[in-house]
C-alpha positions as CSV (number, residue, x, y, z in Angstrom):
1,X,119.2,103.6,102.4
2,X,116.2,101.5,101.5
3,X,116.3,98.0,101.1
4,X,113.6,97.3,97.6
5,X,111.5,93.9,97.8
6,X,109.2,93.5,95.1
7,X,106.2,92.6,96.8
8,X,104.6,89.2,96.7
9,X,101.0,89.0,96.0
10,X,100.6,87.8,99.6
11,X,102.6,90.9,100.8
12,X,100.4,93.1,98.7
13,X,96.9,91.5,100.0
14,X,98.7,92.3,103.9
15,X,100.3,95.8,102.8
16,X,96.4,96.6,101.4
17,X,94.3,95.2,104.4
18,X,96.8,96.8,107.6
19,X,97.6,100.2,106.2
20,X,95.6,100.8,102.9
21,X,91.8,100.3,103.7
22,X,92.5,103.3,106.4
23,X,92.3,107.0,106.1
24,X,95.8,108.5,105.3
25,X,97.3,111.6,106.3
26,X,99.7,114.4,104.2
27,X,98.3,113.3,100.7
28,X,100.4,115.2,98.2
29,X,100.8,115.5,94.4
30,X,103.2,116.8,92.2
31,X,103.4,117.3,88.5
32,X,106.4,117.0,86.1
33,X,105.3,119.0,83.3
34,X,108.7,118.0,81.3
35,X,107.6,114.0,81.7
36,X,103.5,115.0,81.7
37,X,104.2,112.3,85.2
38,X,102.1,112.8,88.7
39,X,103.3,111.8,91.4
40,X,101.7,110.4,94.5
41,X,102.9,110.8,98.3
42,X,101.2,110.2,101.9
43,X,101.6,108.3,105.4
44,X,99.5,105.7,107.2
45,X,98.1,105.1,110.5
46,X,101.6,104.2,111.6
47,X,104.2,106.3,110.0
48,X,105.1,104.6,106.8
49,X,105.0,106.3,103.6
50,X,103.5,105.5,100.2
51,X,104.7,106.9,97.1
52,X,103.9,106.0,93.4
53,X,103.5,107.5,89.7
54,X,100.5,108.3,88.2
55,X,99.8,108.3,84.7
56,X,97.0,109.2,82.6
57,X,94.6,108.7,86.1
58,X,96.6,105.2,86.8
59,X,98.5,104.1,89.8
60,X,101.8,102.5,88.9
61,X,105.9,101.9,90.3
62,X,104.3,101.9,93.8
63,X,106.7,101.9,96.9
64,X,105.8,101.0,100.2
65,X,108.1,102.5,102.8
66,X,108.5,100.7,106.1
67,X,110.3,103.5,108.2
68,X,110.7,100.8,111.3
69,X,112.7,98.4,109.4
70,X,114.1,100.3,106.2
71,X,112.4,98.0,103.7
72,X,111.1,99.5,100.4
73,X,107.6,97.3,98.7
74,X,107.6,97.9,95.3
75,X,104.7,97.2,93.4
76,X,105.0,97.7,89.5
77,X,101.7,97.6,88.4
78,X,99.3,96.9,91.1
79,X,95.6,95.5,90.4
80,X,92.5,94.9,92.3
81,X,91.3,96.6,95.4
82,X,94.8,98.0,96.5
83,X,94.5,99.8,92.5
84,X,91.5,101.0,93.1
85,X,92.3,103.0,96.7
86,X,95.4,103.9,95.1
87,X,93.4,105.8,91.8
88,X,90.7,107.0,94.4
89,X,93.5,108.6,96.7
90,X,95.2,109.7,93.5
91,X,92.5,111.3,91.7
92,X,91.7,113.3,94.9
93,X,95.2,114.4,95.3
94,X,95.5,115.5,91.9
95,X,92.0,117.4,92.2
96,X,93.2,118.9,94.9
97,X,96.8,120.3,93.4
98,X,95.0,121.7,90.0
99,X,92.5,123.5,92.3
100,X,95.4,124.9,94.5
101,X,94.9,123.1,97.5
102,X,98.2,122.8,97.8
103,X,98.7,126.9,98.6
C-alpha cells in the first residue's frame, strides 16, 4: 500500500535532479485504445519506479514510487525541465511500442 504525497515544488526540483537527469532502465508504454490514454512506466538508478499518463504527446498524473519507504509523489501536471525529460522519455517509449519494440 502506497502512501500518495503530492509533491512540493521543492520535492519535484530534488525528485528531477537525483533520479530524473539519469538514464533509466525498463521504459514501457501501453495504450488504452477505449480511453485513446498512454501510459508511461520505468525504474531509476536505484530501484524506484515512475509511472504517468500521456496524452496527446504530454506528460501528466505523474507518480513517483519510493519502493524503500512506500511513499507515492504525485505530480498532476508537471512543468519545466522534469516535463520535458518526462515527454522526451515518453515520446521514445511510445515510438518504440507503435514500431513493435515491445515484441
Amino acid at each position: 500500500m502506497w502512501t500518495p504525497v503530492n509533491a512540493s515544488d521543492d520535492q519535484i526540483k530534488k525528485i528531477y535532479n537525483k533520479h530524473l537527469k539519469f538514464p533509466v532502465f525498463n521504459l514501457k508504454y501501453a495504450y488504452d485504445d477505449e480511453d485513446n490514454l498512454g501510459f508511461v512506466s520505468f525504474y531509476v538508478l536505484c530501484g524506484h519506479r515512475v509511472e504517468y499518463q500521456f496524452r496527446k504527446q504530454k506528460p501528466c498524473f505523474v507518480e513517483f514510487q519510493m519502493l524503500s519507504s512506500k511513499i507515492r509523489y504525485d505530480i498532476p501536471y508537471p512543468e519545466g525541465p522534469i516535463f520535458d525529460r518526462l515527454k522526451k522519455l515518453g515520446l521514445k517509449a511510445e515510438k518504440n511500442f507503435w514500431a513493435g519494440g515491445e515484441i
